[in-house]
C-alpha positions in Angstrom: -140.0 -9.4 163.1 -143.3 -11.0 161.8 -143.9 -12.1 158.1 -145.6 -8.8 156.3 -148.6 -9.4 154.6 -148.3 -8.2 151.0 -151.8 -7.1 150.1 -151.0 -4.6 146.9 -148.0 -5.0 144.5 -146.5 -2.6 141.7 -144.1 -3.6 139.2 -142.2 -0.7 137.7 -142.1 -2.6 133.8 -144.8 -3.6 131.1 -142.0 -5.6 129.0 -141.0 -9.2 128.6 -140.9 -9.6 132.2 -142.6 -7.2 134.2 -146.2 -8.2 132.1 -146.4 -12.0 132.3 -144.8 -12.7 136.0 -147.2 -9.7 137.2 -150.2 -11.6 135.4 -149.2 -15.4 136.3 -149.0 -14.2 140.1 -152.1 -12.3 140.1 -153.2 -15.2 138.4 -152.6 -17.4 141.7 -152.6 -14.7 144.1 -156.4 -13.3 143.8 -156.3 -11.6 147.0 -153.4 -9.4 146.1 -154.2 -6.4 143.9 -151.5 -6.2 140.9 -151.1 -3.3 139.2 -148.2 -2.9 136.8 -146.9 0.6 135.5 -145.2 1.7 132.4 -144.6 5.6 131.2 -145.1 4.3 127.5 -149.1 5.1 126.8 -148.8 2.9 123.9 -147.8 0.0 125.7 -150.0 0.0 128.6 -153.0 0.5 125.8 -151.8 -2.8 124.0 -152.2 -4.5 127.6 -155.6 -3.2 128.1 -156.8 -3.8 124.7 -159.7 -5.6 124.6 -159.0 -8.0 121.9 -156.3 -10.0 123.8 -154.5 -11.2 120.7 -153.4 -7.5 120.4 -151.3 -7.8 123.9 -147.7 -5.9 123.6 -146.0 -9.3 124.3 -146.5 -12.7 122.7 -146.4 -15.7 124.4 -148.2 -18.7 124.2 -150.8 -19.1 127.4 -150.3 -15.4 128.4 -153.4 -13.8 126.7 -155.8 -16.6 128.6 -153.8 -15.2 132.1 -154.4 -11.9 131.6 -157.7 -12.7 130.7 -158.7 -14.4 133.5 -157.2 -11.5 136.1 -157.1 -8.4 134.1 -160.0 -6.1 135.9 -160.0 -8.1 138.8 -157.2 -7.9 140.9 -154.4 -7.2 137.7 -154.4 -3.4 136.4 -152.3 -1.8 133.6 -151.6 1.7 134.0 -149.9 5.0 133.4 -150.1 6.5 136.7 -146.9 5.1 138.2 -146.8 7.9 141.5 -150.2 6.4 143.0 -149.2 2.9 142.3 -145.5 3.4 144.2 -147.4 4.8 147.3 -150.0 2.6 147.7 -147.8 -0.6 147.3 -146.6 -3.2 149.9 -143.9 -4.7 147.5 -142.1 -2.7 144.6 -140.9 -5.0 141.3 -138.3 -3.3 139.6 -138.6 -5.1 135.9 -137.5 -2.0 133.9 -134.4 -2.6 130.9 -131.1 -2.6 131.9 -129.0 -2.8 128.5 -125.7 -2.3 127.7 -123.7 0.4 128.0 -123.4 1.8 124.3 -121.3 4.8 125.6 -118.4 6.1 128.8 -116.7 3.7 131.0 -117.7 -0.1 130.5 -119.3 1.1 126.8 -120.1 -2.7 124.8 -120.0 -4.1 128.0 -121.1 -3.1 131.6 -125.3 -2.5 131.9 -126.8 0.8 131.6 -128.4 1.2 135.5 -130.1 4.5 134.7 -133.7 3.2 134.6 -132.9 1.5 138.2 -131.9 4.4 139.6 -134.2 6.5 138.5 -137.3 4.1 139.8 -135.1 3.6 143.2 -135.5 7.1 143.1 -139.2 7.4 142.7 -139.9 4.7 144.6 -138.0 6.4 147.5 -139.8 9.4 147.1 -143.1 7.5 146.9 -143.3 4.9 149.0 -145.1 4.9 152.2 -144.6 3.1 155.0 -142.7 0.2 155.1 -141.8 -1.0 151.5 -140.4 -4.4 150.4 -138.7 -3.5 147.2 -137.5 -6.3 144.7 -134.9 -6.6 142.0 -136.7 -7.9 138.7 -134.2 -7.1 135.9 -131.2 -8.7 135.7 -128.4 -6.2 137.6 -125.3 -6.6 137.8 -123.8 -8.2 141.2 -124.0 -5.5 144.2 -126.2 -3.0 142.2 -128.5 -4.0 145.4 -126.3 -1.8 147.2 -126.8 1.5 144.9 -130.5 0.9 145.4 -130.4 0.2 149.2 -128.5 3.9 149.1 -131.0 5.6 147.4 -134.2 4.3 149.8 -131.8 4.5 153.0 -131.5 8.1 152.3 -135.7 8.3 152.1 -135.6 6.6 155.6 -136.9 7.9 158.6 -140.0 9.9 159.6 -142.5 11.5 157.3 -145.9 13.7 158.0 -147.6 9.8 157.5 -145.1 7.6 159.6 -142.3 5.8 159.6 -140.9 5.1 155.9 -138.5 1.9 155.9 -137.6 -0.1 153.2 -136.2 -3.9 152.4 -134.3 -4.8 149.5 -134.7 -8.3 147.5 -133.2 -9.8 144.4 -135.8 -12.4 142.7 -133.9 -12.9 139.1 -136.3 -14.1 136.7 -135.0 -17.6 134.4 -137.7 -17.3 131.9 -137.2 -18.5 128.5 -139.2 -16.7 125.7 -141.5 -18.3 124.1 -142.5 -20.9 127.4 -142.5 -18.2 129.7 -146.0 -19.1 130.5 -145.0 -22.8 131.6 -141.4 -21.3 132.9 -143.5 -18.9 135.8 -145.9 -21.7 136.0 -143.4 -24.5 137.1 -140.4 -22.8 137.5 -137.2 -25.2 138.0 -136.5 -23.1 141.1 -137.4 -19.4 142.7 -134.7 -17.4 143.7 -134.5 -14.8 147.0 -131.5 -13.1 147.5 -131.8 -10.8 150.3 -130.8 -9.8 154.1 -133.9 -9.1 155.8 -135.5 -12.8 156.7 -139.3 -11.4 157.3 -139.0 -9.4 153.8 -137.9 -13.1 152.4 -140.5 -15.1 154.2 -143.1 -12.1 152.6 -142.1 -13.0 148.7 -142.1 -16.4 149.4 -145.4 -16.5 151.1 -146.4 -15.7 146.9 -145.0 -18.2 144.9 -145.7 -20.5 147.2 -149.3 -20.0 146.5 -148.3 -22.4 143.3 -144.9 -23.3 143.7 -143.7 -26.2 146.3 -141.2 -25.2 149.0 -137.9 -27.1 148.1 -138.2 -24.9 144.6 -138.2 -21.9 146.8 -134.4 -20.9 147.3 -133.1 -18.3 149.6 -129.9 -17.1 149.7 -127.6 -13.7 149.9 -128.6 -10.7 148.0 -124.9 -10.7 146.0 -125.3 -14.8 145.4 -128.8 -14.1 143.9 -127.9 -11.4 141.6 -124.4 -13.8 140.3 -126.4 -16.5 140.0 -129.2 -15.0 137.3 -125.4 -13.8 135.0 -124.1 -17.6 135.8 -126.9 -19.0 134.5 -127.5 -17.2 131.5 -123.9 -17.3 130.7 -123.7 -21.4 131.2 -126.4 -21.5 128.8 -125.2 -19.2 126.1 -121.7 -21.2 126.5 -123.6 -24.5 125.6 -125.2 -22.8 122.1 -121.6 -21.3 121.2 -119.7 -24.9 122.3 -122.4 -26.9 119.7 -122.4 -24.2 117.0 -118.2 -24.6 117.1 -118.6 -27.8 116.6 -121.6 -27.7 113.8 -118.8 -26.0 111.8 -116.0 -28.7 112.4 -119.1 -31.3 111.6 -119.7 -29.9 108.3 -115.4 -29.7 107.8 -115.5 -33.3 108.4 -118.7 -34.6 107.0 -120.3 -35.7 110.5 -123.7 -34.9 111.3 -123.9 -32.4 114.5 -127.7 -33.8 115.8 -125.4 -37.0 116.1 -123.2 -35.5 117.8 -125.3 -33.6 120.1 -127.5 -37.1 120.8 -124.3 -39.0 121.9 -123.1 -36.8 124.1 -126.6 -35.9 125.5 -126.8 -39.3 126.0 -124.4 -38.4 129.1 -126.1 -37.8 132.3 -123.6 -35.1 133.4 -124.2 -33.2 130.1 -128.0 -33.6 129.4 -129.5 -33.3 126.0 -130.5 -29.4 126.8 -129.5 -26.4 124.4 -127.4 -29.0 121.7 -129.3 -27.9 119.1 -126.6 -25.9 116.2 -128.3 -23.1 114.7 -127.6 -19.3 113.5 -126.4 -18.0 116.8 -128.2 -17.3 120.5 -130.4 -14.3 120.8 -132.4 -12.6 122.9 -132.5 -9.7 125.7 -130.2 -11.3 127.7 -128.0 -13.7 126.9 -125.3 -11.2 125.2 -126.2 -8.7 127.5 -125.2 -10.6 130.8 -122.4 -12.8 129.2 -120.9 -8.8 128.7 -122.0 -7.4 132.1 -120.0 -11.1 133.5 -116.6 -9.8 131.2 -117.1 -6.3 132.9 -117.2 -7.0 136.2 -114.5 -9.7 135.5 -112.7 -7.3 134.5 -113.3 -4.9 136.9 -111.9 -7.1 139.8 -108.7 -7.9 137.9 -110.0 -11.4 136.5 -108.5 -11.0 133.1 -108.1 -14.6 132.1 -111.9 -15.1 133.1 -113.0 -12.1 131.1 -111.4 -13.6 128.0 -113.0 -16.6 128.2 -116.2 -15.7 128.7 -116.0 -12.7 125.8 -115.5 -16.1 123.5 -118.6 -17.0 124.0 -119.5 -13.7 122.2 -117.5 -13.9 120.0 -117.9 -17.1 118.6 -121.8 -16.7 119.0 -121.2 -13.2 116.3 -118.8 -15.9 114.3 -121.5 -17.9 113.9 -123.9 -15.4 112.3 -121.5 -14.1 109.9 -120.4 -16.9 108.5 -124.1 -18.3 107.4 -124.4 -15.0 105.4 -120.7 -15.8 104.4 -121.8 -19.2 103.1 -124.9 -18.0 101.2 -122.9 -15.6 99.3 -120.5 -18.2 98.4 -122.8 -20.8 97.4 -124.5 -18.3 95.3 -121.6 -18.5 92.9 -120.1 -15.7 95.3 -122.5 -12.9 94.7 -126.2 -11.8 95.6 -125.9 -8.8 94.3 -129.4 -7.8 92.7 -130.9 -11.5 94.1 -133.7 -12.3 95.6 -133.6 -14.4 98.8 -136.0 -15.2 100.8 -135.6 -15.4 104.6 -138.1 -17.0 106.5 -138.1 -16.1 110.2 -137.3 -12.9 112.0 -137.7 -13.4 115.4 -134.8 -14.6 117.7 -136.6 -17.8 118.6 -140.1 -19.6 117.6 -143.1 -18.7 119.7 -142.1 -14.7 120.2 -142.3 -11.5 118.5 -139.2 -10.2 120.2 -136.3 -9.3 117.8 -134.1 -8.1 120.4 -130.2 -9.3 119.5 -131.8 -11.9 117.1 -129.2 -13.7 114.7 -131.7 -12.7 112.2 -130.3 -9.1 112.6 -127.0 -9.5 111.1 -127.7 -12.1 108.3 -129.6 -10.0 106.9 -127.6 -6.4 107.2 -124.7 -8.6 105.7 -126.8 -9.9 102.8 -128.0 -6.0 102.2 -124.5 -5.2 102.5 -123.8 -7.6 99.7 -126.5 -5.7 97.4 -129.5 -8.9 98.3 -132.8 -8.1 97.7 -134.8 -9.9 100.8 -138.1 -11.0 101.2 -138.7 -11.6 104.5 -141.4 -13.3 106.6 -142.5 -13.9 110.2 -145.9 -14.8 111.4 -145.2 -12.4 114.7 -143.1 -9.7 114.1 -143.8 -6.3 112.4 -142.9 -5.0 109.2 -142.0 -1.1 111.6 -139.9 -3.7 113.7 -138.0 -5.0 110.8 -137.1 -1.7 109.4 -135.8 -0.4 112.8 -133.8 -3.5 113.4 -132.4 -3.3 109.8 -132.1 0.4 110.0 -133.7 1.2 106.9 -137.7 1.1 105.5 -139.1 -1.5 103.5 -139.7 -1.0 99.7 -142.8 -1.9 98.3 -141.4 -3.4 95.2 -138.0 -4.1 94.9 -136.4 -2.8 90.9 -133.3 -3.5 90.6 -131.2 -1.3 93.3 -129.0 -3.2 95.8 -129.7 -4.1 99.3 -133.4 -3.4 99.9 -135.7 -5.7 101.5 -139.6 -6.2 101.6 -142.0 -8.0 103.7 -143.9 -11.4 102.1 -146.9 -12.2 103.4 -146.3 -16.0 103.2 -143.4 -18.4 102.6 -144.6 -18.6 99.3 -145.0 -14.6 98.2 -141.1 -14.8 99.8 -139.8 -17.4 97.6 -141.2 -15.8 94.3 -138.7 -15.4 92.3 -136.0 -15.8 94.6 -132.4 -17.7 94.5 -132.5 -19.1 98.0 -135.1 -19.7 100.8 -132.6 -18.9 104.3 -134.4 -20.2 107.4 -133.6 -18.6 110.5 -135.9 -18.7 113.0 -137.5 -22.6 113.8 -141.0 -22.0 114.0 -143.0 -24.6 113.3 -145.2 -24.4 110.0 -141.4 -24.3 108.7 -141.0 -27.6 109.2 -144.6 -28.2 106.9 -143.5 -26.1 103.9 -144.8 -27.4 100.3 -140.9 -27.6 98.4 -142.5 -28.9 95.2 -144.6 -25.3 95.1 -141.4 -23.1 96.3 -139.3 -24.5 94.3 -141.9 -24.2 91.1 -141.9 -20.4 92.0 -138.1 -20.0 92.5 -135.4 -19.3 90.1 -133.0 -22.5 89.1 -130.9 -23.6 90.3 -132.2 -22.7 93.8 -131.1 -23.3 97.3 -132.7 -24.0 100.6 -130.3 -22.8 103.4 -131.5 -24.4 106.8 -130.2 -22.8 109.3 -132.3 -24.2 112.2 -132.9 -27.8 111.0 -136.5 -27.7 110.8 -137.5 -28.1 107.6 -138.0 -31.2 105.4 -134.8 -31.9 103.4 -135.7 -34.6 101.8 -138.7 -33.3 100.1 -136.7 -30.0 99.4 -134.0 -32.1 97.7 -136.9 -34.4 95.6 -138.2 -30.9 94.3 -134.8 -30.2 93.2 -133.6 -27.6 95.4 -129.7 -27.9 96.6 -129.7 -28.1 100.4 -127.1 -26.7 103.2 -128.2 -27.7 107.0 -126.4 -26.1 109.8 -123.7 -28.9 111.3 -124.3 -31.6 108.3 -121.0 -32.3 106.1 
């Protein structure tokens, strides 16, 4: 069977994924038409805003993407049934979270979105339809969706209607995303029908070179995107278990991490201690991998991997553990300041941050938190926290407020907490923090990005993550 020539594309998704990989191959693909479909209004009229900087995702690079395509041969849109039907090639990028009820409930992915775009797209499609896995799926949900279109199969009032099914898992990190579709470190197609592979591939390698372009089966492909997630989560917990024994001991964990970086089998990648890994996926996959661990009988497997987990929540809890305790064991009607919100620098996505749980235990604890980030929203805050925002904050426990600087944060405050490692952190002004602050006051650091020495010469006390 000869290579089909993919001439319009649909992505079912206007999130994290489905929005920048739609714009970055529209970007290099201008004779393919792109047109990605969301039913949220609100979130397809943040893509076609105007004003670019008002885009529904932030990521460095992406607004100059979807500058250059957005009209031309990329299209945002609401009207998902015209979009299915006139496509070659189907992306399924919608969320797959965890299960937060019935069997596999804190662990196994919720597939209800997938099913109900295999669904549509079954319904929809016309002629023949190359349909590709976005999200990350759990191993064999291929299978489910190649069901649900084999059952649409067969001869329709317009022709034939056939479909293929792919898995393409995305490895972007948030926050590079940009450079990550760019110059991906590989491209992954998982699939059994080698003209439908050959068709995807014929894409990226409009920018991408071919020994990047991998191709193997549909159940290797969708193991491989879990695997790799869950190798790198394993990494963060590893170096955060031992940031904790560093500060037992009175080593230094950035030492630690260089010298065994040094080693070429290790690599100097994701060694850097901090609050805890966040994110849409990491948690989420390390937690579908126990599942289905579980599921085939793999109990010693499952364990391990739900350590990861574990440890990671460990790791949160016991920085709002230490803050209390260093705060002569109460922050009861205190002010503290936390400085970051997002899960990482360079994003406005909250999702599973470490951020999250500090800061409900500090409520718990009665703290009064002023909280900054240059990206995320105060109505995201309050819905991660799961309670509003006061405007000023008397002298009730456990309420929080948004600062609209570092400085406004620290006003008054017992401790600055830093939690996520953007950068203007690392250029903060500690003699005018600590002028503002109430004595004796504390910087905690729990990213390592901020400028000890200069918070210790303006008399602050300092705790870094990993340092004795």
């Amino acid at each position: 069977m000869s290579t089909p020539v993919i001439q319009t594309i649909c992505c079912i998704g206007a999130g994290y994924v489905g929005g920048p990989t739609m714009a970055v191959i529209a970007d290099h693909c201008p004779g393919v038409q792109v047109t990605v479909v969301d039913l949220n209004q609100a979130r397809i009229e943040a893509w076609n805003d105007p004003d670019l900087s008002k885009l529904p995702v932030y990521e460095p690079g992406l607004d100059a993407v979807v500058g250059r395509c957005r009209g031309r041969n990329l299209h945002f849109t609401t009207a998902v049934d015209a979009a299915i039907a006139a496509a070659d090639m189907v992306f399924l990028s919608v969320n797959t979270p965890t299960k937060t009820r019935g069997i596999g409930a804190g662990e196994a992915s919720d597939l209800r979105w997938i099913e109900a775009s295999a669904r549509q797209v079954a319904a929809l499609a016309q002629g023949h339809t190359i349909v590709v896995e976005k999200s990350t799926l759990p191993v064999r949900t291929a299978e489910v969706i190649k069901t649900i279109l084999g059952a649409a199969e067969g001869e329709t009032p317009t022709g034939p209607k056939t479909f293929s099914v792919l898995s393409n898992p995305e490895f972007l990190a948030e926050g590079t995303a940009i450079g990550d579709l760019e110059n991906p470190d590989r491209v992954l197609i998982g699939g059994e029908d080698p003209a439908a592979i050959e068709a995807l591939a014929s894409l990226y390698s409009q920018w991408v070179v071919p020994e990047k372009i991998l191709r193997t089966n549909l159940w290797s492909s969708e193991l491989s995107k879990l695997t790799a997630n869950a190798f790198l989560a394993q990494r963060i917990s590893s170096i955060n278990s031992i940031a904790a024994l560093c500060e037992a001991t009175e080593a230094n964990v950035a030492e630690v991490a260089r010298a065994i970086g040094a080693d070429s089998r290790i690599g100097t990648k994701f060694l850097k201690a901090g609050p805890g890994f966040g994110g849409s996926c990491f948690q989420k996959d390390i937690l579908n991998l126990v599942y289905l661990c579980r599921h085939y009988g793999l109990e010693e497997v499952a364990a391990y991997w739900q350590g990861v987990v574990s440890l990671n929540a460990w790791q949160s809890h016991r920085i709002s553990a230490l803050v209390v305790r260093q705060l002569f064991g109460t922050v009861t009607g205190k002010r503290i300041a936390v400085l970051g919100f997002a899960f990482k620098a360079d994003t406005n996505d909250t999702r599973e941050s470490p951020t999250i749980t500090i800061c409900a235990d500090l409520l718990e604890e009665g703290a009064q938190l002023a909280i900054y980030d240059p990206k995320v929203s105060a109505e995201q805050i309050a819905a991660d926290l799961g309670q509003p925002a006061v405007v000023t904050m008397d002298s009730g426990e456990g309420q929080w407020q948004v600062a609209s600087n570092p400085l406004a944060a620290a006003t008054g405050a017992d401790a600055v907490v830093v939690l996520t490692e953007w950068a203007e952190f690392g250029q903060l002004d500690w003699r005018a923090l600590a002028a503002v602050m109430r004595q004796p006051a504390w910087l905690f650091d729990a990213r390592t990005v901020c400028d000890a020495a200069a918070a210790r010469a303006a008399g602050l006390k300092v705790w870094r993550v990993g340092e004795g």
